[in-house]
TORROBA-665370 format. One record per residue (C-alpha): residue number from 1; x, y, z; residue in three letters. Coordinates in pm, whole numbers, plus 32768, in hexadecimal, padded with zeros to 4 digits. Each point is the difference from the previous one (the first is absolute). Layout:
// residues N
<r seq="NUM" px="X" py="Y" pz="Z" type="ALA"/>
...
END
This chain:
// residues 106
<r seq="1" px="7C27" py="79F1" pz="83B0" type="UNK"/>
<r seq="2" px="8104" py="7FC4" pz="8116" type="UNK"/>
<r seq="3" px="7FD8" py="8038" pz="8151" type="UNK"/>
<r seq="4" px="8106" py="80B8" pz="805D" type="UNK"/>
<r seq="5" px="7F57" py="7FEA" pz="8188" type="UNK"/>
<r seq="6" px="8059" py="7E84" pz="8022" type="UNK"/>
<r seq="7" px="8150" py="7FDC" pz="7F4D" type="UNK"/>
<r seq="8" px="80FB" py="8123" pz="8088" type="UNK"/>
<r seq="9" px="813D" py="7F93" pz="7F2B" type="UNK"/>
<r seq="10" px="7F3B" py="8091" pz="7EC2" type="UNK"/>
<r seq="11" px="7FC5" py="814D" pz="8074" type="UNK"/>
<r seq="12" px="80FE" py="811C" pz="8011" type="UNK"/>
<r seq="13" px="803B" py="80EB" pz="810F" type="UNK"/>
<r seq="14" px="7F67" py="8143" pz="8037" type="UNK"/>
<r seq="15" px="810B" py="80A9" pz="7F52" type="UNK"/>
<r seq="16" px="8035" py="7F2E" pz="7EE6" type="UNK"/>
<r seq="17" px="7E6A" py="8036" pz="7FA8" type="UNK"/>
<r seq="18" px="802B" py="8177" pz="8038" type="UNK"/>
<r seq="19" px="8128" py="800B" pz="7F08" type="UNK"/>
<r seq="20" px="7F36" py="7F6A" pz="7F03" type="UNK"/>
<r seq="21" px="7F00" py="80B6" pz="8006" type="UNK"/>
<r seq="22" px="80A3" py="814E" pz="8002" type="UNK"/>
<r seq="23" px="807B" py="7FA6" pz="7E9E" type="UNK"/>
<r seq="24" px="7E98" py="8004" pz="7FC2" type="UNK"/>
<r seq="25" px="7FF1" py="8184" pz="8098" type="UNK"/>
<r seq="26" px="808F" py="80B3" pz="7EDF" type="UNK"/>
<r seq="27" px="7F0E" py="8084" pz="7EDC" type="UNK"/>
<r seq="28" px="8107" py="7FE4" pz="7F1B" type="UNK"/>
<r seq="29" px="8051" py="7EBB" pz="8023" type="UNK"/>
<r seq="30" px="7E6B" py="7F78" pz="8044" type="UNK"/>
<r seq="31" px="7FBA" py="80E1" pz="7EA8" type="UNK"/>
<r seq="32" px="8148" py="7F01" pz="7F93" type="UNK"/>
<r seq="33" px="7F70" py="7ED6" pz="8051" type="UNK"/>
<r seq="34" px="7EB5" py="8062" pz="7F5F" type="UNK"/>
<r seq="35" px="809A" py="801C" pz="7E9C" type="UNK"/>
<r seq="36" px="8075" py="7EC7" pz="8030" type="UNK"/>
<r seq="37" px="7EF1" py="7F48" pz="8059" type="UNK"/>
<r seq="38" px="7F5F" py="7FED" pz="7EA2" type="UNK"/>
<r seq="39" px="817F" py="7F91" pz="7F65" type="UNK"/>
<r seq="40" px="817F" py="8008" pz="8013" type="UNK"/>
<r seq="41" px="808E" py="815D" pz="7F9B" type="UNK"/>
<r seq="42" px="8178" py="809F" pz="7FDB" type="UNK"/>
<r seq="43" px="806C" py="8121" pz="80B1" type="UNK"/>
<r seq="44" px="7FA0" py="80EE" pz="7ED4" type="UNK"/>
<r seq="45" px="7E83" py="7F79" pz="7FF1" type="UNK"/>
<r seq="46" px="7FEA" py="800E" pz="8196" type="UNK"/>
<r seq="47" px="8069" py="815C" pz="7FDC" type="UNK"/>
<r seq="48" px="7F12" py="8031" pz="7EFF" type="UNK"/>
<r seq="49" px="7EBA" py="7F8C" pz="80A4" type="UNK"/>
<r seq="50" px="804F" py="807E" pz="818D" type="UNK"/>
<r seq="51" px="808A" py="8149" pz="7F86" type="UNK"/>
<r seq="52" px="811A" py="8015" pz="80AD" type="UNK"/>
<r seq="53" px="819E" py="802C" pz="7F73" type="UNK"/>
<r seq="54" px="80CA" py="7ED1" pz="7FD0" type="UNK"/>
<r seq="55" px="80DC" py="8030" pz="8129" type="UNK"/>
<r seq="56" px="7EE6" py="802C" pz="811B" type="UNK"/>
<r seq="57" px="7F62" py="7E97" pz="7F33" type="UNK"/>
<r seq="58" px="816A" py="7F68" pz="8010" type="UNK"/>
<r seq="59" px="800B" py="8036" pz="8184" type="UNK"/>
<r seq="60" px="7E97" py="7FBF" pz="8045" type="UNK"/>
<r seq="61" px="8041" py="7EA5" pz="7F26" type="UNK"/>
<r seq="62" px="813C" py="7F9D" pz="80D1" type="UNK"/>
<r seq="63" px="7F26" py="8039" pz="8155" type="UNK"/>
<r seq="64" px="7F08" py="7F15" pz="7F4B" type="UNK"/>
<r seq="65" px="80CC" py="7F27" pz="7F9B" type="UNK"/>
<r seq="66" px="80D3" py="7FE7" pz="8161" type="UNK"/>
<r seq="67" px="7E9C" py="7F94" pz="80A1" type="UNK"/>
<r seq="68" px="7FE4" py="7F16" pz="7EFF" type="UNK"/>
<r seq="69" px="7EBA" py="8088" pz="7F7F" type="UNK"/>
<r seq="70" px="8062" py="8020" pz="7E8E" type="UNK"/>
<r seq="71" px="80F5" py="7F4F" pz="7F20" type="UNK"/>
<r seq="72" px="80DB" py="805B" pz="7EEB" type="UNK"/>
<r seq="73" px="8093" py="7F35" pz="7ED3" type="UNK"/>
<r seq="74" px="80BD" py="8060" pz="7EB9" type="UNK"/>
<r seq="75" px="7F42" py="8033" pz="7EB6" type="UNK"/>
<r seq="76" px="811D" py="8030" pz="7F20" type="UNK"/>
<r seq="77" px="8098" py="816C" pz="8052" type="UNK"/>
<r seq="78" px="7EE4" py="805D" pz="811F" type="UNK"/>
<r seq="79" px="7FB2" py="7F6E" pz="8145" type="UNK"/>
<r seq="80" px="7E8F" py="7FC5" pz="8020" type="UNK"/>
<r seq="81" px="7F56" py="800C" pz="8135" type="UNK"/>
<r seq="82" px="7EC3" py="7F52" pz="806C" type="UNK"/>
<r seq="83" px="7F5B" py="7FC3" pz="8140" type="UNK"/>
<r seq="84" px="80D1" py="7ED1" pz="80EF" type="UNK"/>
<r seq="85" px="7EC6" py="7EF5" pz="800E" type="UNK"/>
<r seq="86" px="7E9A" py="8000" pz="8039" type="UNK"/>
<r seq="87" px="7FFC" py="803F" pz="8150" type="UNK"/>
<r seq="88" px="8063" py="815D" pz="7FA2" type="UNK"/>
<r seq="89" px="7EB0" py="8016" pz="7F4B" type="UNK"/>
<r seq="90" px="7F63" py="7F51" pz="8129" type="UNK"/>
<r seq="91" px="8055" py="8121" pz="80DF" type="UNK"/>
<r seq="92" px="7FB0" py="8113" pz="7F3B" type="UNK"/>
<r seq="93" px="7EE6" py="7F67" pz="7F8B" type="UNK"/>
<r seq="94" px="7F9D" py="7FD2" pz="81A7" type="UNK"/>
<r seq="95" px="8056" py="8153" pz="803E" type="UNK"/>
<r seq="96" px="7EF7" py="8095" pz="7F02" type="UNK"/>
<r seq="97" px="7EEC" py="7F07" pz="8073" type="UNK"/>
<r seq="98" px="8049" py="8072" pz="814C" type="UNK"/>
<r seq="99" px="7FE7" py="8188" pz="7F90" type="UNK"/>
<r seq="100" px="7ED0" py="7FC7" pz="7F4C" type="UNK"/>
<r seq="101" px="7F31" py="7F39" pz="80E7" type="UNK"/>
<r seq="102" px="7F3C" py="811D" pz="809D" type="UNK"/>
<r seq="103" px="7FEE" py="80D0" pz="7E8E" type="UNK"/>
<r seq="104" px="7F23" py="7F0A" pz="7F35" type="UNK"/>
<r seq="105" px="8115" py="7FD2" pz="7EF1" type="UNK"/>
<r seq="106" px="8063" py="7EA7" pz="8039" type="UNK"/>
END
């Protein structure tokens, strides 16, 4: 784990931290990053499994992807999105541990 305490030039300012995490404020896109935890999806399948239409996915996705949280590559005519690298997973994992700590479901 780093200390971010003893070496200053690795962490980001107050305002870069709160950006990032604001991503993280939207149901939307946290129900978005959800669905593609378990594997890469297009548009069509996101829409499928959060329930929402293709254009509020498309904009959600392009937040996402701006914050470098998920990635996109061509699979012949569709783009196919999956999350950016494990520390995605890391966080999201962190942030249920930390909901579930007092709940018994950890």
């Amino acid at each position: 784990m780093i200390n971010l305490s003893s070496d200053k030039s690795l962490t980001p300012d107050a305002w870069e931290l709160a950006h990032f995490f604001k991503v993280f404020s939207d149901e939307r896109r946290l129900k978005i990053l959800l669905a593609l935890l378990d594997k890469s999806l297009c548009v069509s399948h996101i829409c499928e499994a959060v329930g929402m239409e293709q254009s509020a996915v498309s904009h959600n996705l392009a937040i996402l992807k701006r914050a470098n949280l998920v990635k996109c590559a061509r699979s012949e005519k569709k783009m196919v999105y999956s999350i950016a690298d494990e520390h995605v997973r890391l966080i999201l994992d962190m942030a249920v541990i930390h909901l579930c700590e007092n709940c018994g479901e950890v």
